[in-house]
N, C-alpha and C positions, 0 to 999 in steps of 0.2 A: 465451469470456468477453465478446468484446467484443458479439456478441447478444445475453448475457444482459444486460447491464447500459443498453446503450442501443438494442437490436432493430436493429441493422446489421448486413450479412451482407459478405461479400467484396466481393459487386458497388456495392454501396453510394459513393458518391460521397467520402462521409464515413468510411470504412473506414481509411485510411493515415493521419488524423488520430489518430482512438482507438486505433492501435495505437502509433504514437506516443507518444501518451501513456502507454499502459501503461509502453513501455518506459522514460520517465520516470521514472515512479514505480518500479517493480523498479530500477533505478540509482540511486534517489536517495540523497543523504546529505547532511548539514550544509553542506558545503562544493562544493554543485552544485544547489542552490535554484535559482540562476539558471534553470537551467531549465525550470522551471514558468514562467514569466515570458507565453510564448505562450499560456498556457492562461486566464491571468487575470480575460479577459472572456466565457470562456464560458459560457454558463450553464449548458449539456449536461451540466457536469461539478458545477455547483451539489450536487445532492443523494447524489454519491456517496462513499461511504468510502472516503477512502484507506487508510484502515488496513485494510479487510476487503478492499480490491485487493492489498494488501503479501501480507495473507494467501492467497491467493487464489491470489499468482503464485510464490511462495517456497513448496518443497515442504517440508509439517510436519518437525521436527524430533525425534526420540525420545531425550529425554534417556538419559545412563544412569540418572539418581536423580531419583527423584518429588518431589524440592522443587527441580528446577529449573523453573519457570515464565516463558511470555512477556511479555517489558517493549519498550518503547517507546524507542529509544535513538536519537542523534544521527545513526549509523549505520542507523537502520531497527529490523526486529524482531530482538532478542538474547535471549537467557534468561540468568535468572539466579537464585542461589540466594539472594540477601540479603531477612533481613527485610521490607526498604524496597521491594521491588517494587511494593507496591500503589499506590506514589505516578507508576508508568512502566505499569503495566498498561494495553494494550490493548483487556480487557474494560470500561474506567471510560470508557474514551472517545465522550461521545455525539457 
């Protein structure tokens, strides 16, 4: 993952940063923002999606029932069955 997104391989100097980070983001929640904090001037990380990293690093989830759909929650990615998802939908997000 971390190749694909920025062409760094293990030996890479910059390797233990971007996994870092990954692990960041997979951990993150409302209440541990803080630590993004060290990432703030990066620019490396300017054009990538976190939301398609959340995806990315969280193995899909197989509802039992076809109207539960992925939303965007304080907590990270959740599903849910309510009307109102499309206002949390991760597909809306540019």
């Amino acid at each position: 993952m971390i190749h694909s997104h920025w062409q760094v391989t293990k030996e890479h100097t910059d390797y233990a940063h971007y996994r870092r980070y990954l692990e960041t983001v997979a951990g993150a929640r409302f209440d541990s923002l803080a630590a993004f904090k060290p990432y703030i001037d990066d620019t490396t990380l300017a054009n990538v999606s976190v939301v398609e990293l959340v995806r990315q690093l969280h193995l899909p989830l197989t509802p039992p029932w076809k109207t539960f759909v992925p939303v965007m929650t304080e907590a990270g990615i959740c599903y849910s069955s309510s009307a109102l998802y499309r206002f949390q939908s991760p597909e809306d997000v540019k």
